[in-house]
PDBQT receptor file of N, H, CA, C and O in Angstrom, charges set to zero:
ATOM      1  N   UNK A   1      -4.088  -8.930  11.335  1.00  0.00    +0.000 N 
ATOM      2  CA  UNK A   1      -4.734  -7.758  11.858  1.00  0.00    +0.000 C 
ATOM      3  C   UNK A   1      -3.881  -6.516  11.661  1.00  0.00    +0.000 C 
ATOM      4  O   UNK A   1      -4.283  -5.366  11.839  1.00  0.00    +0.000 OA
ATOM      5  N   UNK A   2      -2.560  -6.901  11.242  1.00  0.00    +0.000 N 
ATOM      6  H   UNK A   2      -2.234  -7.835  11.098  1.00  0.00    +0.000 HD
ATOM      7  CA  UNK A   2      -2.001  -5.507  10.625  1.00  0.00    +0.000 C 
ATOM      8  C   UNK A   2      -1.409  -5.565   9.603  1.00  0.00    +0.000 C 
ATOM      9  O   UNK A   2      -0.210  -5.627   9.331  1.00  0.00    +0.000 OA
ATOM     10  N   UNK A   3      -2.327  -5.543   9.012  1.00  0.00    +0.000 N 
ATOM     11  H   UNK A   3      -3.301  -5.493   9.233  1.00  0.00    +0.000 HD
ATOM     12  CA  UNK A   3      -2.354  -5.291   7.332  1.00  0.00    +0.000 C 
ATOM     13  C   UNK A   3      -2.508  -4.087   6.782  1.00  0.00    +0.000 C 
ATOM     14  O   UNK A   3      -2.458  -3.279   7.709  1.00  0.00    +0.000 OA
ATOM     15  N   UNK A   4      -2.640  -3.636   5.951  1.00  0.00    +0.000 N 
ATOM     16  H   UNK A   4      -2.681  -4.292   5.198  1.00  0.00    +0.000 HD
ATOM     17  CA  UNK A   4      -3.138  -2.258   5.143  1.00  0.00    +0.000 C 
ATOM     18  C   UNK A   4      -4.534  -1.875   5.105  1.00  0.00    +0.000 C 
ATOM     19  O   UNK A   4      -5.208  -0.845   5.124  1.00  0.00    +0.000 OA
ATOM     20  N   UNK A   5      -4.776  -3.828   5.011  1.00  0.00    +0.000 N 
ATOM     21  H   UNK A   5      -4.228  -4.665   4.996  1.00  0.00    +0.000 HD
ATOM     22  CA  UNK A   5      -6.688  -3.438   4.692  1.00  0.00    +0.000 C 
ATOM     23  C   UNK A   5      -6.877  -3.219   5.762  1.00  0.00    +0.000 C 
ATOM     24  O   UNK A   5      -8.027  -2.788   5.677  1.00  0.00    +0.000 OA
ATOM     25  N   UNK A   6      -6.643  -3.178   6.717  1.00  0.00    +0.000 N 
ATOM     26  H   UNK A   6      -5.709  -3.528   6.785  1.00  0.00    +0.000 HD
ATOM     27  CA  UNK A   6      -6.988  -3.290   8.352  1.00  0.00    +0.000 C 
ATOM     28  C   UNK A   6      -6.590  -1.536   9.191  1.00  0.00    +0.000 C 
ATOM     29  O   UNK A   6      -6.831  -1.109  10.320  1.00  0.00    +0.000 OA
ATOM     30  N   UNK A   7      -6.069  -1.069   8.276  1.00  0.00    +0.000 N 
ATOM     31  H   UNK A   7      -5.873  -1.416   7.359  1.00  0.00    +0.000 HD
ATOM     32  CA  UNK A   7      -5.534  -0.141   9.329  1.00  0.00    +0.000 C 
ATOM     33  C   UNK A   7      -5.503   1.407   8.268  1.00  0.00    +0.000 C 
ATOM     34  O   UNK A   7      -5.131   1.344   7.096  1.00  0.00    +0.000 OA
ATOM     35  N   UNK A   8      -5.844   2.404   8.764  1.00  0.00    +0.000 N 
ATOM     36  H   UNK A   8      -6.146   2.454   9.716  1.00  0.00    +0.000 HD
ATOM     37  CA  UNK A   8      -5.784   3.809   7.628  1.00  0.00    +0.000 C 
ATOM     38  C   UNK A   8      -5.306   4.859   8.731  1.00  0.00    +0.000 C 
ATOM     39  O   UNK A   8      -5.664   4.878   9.908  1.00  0.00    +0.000 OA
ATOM     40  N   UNK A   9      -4.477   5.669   8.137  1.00  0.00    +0.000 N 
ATOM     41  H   UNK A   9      -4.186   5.654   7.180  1.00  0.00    +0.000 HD
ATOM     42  CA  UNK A   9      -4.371   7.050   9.168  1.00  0.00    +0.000 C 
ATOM     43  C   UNK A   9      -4.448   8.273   7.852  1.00  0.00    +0.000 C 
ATOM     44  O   UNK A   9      -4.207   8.370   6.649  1.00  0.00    +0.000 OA
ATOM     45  N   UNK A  10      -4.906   9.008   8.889  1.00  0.00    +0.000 N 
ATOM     46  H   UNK A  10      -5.102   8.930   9.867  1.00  0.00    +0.000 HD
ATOM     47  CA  UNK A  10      -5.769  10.225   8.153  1.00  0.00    +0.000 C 
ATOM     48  C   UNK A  10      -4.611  11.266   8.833  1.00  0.00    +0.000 C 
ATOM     49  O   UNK A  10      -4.844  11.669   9.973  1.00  0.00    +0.000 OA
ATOM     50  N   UNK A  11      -3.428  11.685   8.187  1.00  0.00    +0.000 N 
ATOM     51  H   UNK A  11      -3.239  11.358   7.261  1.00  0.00    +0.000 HD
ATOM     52  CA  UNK A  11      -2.520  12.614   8.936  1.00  0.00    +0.000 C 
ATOM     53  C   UNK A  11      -2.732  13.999   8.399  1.00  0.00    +0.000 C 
ATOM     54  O   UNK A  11      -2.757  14.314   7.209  1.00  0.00    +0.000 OA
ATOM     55  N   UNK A  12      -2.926  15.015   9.747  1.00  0.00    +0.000 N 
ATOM     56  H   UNK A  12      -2.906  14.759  10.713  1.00  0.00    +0.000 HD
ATOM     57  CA  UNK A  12      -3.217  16.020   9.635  1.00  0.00    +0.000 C 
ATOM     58  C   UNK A  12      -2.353  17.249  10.452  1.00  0.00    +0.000 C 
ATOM     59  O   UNK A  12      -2.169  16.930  11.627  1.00  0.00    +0.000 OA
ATOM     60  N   UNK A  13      -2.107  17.824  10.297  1.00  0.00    +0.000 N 
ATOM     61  H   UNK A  13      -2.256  18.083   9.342  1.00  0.00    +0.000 HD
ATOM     62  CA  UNK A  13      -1.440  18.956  10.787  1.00  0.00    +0.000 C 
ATOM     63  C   UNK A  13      -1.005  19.004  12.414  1.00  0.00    +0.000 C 
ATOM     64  O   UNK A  13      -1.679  19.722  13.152  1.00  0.00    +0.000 OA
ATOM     65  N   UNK A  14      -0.024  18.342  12.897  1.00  0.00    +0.000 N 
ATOM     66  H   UNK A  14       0.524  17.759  12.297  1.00  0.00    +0.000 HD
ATOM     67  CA  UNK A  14       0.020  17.957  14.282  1.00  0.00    +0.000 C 
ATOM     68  C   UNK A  14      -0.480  17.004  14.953  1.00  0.00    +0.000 C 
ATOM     69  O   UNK A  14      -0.331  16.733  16.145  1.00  0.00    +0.000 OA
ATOM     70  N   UNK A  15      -1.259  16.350  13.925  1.00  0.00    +0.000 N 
ATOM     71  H   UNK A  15      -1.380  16.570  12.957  1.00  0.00    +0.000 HD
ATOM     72  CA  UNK A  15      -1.839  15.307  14.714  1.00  0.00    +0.000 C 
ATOM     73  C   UNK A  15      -2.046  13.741  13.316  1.00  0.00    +0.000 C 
ATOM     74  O   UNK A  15      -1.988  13.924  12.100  1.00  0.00    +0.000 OA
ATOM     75  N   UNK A  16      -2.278  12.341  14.006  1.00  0.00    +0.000 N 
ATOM     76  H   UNK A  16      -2.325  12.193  14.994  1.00  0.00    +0.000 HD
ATOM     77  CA  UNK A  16      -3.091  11.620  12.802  1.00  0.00    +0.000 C 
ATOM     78  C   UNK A  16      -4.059  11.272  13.533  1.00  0.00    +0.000 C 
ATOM     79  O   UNK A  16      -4.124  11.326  14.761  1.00  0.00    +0.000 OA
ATOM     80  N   UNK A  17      -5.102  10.780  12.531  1.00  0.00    +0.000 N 
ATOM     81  H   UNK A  17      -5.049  10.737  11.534  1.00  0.00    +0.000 HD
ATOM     82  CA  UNK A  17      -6.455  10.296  12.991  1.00  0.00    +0.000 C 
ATOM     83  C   UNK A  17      -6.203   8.360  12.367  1.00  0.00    +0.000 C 
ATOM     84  O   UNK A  17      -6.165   8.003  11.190  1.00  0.00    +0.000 OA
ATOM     85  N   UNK A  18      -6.088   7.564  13.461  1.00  0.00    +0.000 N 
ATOM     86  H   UNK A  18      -6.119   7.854  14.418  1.00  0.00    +0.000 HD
ATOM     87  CA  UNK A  18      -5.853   6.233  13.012  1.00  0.00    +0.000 C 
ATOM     88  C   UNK A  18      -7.170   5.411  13.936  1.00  0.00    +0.000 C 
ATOM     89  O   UNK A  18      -7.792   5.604  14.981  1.00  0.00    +0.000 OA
ATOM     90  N   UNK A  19      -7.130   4.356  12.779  1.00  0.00    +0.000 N 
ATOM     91  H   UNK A  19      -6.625   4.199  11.930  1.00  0.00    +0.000 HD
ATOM     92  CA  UNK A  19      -8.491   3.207  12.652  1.00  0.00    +0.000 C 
ATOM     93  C   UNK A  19      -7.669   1.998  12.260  1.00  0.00    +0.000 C 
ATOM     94  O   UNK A  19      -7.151   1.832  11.156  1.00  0.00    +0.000 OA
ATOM     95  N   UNK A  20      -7.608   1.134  13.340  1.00  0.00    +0.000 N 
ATOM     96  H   UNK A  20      -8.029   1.269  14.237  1.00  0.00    +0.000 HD
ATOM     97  CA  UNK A  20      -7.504  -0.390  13.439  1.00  0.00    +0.000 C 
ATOM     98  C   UNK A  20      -8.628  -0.878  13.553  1.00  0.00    +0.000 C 
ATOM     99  O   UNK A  20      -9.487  -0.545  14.369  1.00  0.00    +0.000 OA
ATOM    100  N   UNK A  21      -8.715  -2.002  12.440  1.00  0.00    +0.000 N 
ATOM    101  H   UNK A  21      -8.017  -2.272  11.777  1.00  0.00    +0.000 HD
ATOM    102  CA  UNK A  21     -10.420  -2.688  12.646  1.00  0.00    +0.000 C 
ATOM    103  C   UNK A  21      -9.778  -3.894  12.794  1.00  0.00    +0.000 C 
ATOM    104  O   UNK A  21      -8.862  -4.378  12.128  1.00  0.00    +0.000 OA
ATOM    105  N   UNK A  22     -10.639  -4.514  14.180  1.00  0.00    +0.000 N 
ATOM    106  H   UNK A  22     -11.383  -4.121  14.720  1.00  0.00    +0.000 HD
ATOM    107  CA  UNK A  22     -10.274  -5.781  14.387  1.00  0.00    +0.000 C 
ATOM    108  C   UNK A  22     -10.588  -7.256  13.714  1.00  0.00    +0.000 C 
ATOM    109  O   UNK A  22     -11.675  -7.747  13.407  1.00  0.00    +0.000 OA
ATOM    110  N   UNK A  23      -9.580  -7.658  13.623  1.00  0.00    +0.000 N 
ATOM    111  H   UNK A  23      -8.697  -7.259  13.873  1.00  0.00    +0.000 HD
ATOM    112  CA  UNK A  23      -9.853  -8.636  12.872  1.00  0.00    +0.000 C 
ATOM    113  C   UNK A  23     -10.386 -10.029  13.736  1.00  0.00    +0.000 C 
ATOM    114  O   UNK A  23      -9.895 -10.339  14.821  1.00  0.00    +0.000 OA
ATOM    115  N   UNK A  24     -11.248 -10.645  13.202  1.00  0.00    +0.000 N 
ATOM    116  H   UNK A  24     -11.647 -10.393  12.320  1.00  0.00    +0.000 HD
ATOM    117  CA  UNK A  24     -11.936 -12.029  13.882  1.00  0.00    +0.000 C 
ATOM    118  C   UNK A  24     -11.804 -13.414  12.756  1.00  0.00    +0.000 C 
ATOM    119  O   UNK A  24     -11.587 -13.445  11.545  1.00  0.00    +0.000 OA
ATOM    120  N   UNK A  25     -12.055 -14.567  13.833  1.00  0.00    +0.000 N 
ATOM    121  H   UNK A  25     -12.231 -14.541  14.817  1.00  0.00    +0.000 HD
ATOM    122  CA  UNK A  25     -11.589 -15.957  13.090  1.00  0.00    +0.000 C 
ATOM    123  C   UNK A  25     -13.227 -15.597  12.061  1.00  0.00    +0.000 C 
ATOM    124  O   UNK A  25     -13.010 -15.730  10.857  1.00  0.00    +0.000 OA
ATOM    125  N   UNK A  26     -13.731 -15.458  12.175  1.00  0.00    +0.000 N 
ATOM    126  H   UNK A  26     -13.907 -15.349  13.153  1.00  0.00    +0.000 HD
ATOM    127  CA  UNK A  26     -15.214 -15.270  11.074  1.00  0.00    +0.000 C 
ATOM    128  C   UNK A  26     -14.931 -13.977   9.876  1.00  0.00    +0.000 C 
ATOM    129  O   UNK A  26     -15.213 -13.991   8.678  1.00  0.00    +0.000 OA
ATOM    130  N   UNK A  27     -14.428 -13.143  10.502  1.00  0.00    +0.000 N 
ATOM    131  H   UNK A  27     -14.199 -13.131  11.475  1.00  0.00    +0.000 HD
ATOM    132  CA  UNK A  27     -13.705 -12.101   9.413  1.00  0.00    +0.000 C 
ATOM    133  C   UNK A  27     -15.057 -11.094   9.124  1.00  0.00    +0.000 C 
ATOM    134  O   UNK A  27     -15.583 -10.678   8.092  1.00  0.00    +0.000 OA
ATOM    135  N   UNK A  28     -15.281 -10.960  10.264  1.00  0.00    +0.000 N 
ATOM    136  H   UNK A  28     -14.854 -11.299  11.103  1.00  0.00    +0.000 HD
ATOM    137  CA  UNK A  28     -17.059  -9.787  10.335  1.00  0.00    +0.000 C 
ATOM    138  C   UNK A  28     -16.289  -8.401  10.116  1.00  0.00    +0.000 C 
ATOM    139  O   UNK A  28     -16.545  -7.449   9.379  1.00  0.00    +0.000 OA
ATOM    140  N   UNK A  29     -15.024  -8.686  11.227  1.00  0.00    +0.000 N 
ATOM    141  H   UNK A  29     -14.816  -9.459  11.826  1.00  0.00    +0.000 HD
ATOM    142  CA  UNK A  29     -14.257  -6.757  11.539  1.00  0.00    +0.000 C 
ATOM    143  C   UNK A  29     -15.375  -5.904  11.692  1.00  0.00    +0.000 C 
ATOM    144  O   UNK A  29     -15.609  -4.776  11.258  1.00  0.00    +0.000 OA
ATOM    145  N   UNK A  30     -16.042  -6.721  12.432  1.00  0.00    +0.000 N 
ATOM    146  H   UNK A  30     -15.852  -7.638  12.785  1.00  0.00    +0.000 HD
ATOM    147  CA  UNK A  30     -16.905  -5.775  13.664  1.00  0.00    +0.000 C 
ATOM    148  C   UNK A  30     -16.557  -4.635  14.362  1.00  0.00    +0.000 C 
ATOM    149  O   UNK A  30     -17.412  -3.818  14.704  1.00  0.00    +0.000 OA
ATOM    150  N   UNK A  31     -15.322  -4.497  14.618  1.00  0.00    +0.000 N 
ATOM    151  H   UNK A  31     -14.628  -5.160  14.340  1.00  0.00    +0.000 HD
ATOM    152  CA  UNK A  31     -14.890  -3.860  15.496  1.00  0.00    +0.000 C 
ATOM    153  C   UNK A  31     -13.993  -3.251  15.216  1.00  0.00    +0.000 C 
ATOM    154  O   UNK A  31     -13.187  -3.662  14.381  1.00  0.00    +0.000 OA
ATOM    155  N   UNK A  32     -13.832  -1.767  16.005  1.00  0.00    +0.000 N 
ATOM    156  H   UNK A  32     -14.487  -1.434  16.684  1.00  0.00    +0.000 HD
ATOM    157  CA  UNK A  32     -12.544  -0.988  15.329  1.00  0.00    +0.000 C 
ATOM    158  C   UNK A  32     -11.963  -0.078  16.863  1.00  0.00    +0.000 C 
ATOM    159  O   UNK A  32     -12.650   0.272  17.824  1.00  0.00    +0.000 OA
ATOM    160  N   UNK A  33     -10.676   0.091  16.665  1.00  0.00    +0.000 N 
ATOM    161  H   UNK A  33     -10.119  -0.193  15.885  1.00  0.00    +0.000 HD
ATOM    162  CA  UNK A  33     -10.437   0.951  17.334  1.00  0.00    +0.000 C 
ATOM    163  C   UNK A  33      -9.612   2.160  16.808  1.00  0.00    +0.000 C 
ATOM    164  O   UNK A  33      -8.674   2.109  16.012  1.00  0.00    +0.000 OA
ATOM    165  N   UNK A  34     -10.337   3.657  17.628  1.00  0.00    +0.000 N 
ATOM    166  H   UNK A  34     -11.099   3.698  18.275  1.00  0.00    +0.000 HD
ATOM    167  CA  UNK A  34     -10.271   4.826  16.502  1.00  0.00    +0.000 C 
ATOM    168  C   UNK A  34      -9.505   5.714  17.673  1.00  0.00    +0.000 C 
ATOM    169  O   UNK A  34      -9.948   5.720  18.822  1.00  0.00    +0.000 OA
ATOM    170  N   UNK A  35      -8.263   6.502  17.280  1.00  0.00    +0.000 N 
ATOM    171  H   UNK A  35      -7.904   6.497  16.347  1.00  0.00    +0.000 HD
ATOM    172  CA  UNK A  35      -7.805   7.599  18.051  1.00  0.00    +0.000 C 
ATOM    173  C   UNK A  35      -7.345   8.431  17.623  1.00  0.00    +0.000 C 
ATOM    174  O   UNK A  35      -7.044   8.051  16.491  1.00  0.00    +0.000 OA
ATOM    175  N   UNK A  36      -6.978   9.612  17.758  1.00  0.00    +0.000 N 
ATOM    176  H   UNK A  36      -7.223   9.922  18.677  1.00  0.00    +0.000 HD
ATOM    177  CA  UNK A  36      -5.709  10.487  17.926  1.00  0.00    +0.000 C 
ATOM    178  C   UNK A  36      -4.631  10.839  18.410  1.00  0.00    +0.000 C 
ATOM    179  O   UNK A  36      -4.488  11.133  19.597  1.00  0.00    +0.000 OA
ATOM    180  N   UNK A  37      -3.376  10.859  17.212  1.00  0.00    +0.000 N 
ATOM    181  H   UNK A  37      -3.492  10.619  16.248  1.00  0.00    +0.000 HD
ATOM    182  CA  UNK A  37      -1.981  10.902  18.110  1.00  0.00    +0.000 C 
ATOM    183  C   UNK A  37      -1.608  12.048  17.700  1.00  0.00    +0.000 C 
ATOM    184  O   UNK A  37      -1.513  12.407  16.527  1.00  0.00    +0.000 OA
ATOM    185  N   UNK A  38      -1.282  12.936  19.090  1.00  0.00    +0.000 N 
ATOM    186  H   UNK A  38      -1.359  12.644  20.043  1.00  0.00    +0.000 HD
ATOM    187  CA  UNK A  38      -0.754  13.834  19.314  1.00  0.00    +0.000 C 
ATOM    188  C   UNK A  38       0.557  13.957  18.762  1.00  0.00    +0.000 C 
ATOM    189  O   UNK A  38       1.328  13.193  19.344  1.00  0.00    +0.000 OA
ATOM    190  N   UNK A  39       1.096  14.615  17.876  1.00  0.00    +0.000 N 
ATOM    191  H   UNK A  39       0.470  15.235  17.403  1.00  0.00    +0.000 HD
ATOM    192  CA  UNK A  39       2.287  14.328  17.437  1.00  0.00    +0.000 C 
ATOM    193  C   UNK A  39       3.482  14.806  17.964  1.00  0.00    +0.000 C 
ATOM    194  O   UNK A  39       4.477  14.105  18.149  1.00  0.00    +0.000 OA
ATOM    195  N   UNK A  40       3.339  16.712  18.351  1.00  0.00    +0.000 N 
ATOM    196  H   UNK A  40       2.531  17.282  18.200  1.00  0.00    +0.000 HD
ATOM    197  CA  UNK A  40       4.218  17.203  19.127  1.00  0.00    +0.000 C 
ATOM    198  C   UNK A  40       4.555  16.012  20.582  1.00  0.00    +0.000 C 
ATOM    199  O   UNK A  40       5.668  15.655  20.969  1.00  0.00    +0.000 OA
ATOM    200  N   UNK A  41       3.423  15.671  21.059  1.00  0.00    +0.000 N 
ATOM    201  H   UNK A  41       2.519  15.961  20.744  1.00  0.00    +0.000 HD
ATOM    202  CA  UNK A  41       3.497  15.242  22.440  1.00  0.00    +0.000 C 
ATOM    203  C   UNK A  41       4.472  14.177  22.264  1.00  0.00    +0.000 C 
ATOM    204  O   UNK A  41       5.500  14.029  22.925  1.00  0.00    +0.000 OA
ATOM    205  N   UNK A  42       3.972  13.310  21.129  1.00  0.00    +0.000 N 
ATOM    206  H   UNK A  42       3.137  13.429  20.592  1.00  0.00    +0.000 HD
ATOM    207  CA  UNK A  42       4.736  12.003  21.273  1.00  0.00    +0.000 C 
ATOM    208  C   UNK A  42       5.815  12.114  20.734  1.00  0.00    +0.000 C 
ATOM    209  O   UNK A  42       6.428  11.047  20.742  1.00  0.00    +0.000 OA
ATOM    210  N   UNK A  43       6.659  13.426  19.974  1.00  0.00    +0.000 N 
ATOM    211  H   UNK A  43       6.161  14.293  19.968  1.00  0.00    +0.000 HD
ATOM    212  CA  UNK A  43       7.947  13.435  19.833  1.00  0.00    +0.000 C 
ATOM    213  C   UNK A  43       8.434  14.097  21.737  1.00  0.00    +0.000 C 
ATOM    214  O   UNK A  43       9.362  13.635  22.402  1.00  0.00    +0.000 OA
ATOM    215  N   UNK A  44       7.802  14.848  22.032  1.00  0.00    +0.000 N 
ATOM    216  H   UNK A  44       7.049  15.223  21.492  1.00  0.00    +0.000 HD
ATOM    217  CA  UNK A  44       8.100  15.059  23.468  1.00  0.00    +0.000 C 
ATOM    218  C   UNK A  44       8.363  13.924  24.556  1.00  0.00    +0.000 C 
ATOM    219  O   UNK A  44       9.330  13.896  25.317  1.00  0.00    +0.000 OA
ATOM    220  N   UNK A  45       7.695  13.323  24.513  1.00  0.00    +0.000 N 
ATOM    221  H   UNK A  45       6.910  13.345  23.895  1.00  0.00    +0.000 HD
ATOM    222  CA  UNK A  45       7.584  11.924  25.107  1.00  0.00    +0.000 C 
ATOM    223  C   UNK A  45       8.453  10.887  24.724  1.00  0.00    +0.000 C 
ATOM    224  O   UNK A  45       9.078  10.137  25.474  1.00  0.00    +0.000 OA
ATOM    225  N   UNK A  46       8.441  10.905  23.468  1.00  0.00    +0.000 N 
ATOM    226  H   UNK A  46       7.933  11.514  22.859  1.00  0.00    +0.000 HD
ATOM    227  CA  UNK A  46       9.505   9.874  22.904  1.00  0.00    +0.000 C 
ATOM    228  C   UNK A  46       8.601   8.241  22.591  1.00  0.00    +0.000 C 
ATOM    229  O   UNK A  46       9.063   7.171  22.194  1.00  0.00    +0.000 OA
ATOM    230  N   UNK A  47       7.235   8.606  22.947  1.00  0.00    +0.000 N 
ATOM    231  H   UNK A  47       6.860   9.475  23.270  1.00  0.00    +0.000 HD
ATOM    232  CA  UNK A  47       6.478   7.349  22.968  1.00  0.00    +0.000 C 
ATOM    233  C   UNK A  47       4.843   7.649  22.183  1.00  0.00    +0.000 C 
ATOM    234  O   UNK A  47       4.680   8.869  22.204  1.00  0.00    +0.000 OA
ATOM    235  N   UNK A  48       3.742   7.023  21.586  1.00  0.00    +0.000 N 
ATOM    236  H   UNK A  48       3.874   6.032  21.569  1.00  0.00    +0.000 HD
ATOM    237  CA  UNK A  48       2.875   7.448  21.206  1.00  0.00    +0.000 C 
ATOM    238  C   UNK A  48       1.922   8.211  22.028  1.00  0.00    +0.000 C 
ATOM    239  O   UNK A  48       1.795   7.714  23.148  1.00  0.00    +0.000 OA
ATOM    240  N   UNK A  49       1.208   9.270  21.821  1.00  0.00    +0.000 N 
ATOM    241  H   UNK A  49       1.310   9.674  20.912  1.00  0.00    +0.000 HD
ATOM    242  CA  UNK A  49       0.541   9.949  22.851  1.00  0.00    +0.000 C 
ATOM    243  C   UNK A  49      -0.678  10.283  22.097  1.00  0.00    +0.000 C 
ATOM    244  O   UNK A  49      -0.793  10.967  21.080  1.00  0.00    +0.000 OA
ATOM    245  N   UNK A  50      -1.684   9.583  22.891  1.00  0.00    +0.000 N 
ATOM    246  H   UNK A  50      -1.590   9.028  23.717  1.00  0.00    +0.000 HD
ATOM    247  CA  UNK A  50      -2.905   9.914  22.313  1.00  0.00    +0.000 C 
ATOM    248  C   UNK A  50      -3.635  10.909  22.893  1.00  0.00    +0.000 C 
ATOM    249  O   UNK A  50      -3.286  11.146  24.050  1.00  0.00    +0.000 OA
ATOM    250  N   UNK A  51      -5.081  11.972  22.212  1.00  0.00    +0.000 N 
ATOM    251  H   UNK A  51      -5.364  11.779  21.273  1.00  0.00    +0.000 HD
ATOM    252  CA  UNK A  51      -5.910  12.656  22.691  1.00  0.00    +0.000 C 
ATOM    253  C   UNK A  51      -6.560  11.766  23.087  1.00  0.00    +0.000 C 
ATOM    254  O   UNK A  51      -6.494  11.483  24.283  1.00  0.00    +0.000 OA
ATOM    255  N   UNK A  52      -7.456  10.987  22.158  1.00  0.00    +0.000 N 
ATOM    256  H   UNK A  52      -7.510  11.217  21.186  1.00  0.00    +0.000 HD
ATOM    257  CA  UNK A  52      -8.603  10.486  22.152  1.00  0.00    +0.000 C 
ATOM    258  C   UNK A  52      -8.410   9.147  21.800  1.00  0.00    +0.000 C 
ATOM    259  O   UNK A  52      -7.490   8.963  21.004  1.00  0.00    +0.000 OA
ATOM    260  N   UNK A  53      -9.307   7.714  22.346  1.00  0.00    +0.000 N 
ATOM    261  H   UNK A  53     -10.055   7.863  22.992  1.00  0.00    +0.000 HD
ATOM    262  CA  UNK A  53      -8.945   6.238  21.899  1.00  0.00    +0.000 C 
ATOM    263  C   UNK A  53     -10.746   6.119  22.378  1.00  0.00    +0.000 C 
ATOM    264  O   UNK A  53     -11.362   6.314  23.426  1.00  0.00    +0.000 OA
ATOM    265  N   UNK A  54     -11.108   5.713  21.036  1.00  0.00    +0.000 N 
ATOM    266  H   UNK A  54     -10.608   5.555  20.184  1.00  0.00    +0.000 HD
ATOM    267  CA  UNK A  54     -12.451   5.037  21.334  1.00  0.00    +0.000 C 
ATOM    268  C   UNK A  54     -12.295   3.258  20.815  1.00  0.00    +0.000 C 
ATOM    269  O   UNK A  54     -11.452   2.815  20.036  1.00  0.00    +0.000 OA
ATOM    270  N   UNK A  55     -13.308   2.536  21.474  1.00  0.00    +0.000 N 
ATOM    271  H   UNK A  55     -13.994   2.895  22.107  1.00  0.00    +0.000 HD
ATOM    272  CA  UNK A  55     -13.625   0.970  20.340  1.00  0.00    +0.000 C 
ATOM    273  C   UNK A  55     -14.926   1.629  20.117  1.00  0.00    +0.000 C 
ATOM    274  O   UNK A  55     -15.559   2.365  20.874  1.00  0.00    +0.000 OA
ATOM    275  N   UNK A  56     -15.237   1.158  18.753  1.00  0.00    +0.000 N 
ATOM    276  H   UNK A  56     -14.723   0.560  18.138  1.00  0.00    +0.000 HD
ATOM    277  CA  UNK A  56     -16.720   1.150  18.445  1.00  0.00    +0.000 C 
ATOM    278  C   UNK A  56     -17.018  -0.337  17.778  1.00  0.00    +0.000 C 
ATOM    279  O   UNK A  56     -16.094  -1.140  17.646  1.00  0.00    +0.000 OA
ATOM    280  N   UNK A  57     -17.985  -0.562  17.484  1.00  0.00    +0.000 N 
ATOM    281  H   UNK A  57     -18.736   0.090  17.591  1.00  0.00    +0.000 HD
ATOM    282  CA  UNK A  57     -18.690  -1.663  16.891  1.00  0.00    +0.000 C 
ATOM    283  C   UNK A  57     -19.192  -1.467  15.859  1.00  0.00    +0.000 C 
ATOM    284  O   UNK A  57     -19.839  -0.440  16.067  1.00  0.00    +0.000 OA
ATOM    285  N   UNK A  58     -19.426  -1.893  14.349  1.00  0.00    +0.000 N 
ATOM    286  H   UNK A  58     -18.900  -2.727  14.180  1.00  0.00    +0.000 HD
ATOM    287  CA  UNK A  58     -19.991  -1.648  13.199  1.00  0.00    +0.000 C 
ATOM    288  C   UNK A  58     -18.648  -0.934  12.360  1.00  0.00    +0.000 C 
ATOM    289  O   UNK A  58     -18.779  -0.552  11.197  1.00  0.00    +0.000 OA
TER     290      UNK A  58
């Protein structure tokens, strides 16, 4: 489930846009989970800091 095929970040100006699709024993990867990491924040923090964390389905 963390592979390359499994995972993309879209890095953009202060921020990335990352997609983990979950992986299953059937191998559908139905499922994904999609967020944004704040980048200033999480060098502030010292830890990942997200805006936004959705799961979706499809």
């Amino acid at each position: 489930a963390r592979g390359p095929k499994l995972f993309q970040v879209e890095q953009r100006p202060g921020f990335w846009h990352v997609r983990q699709v979950l992986d299953d024993p059937a191998g559908d990867h139905g499922w994904s989970l999609d967020a944004v990491v704040d980048l200033a924040e999480s060098d502030a923090a010292g830890e990942v800091v997200f805006d936004e964390v959705s799961i979706s389905a499809g």
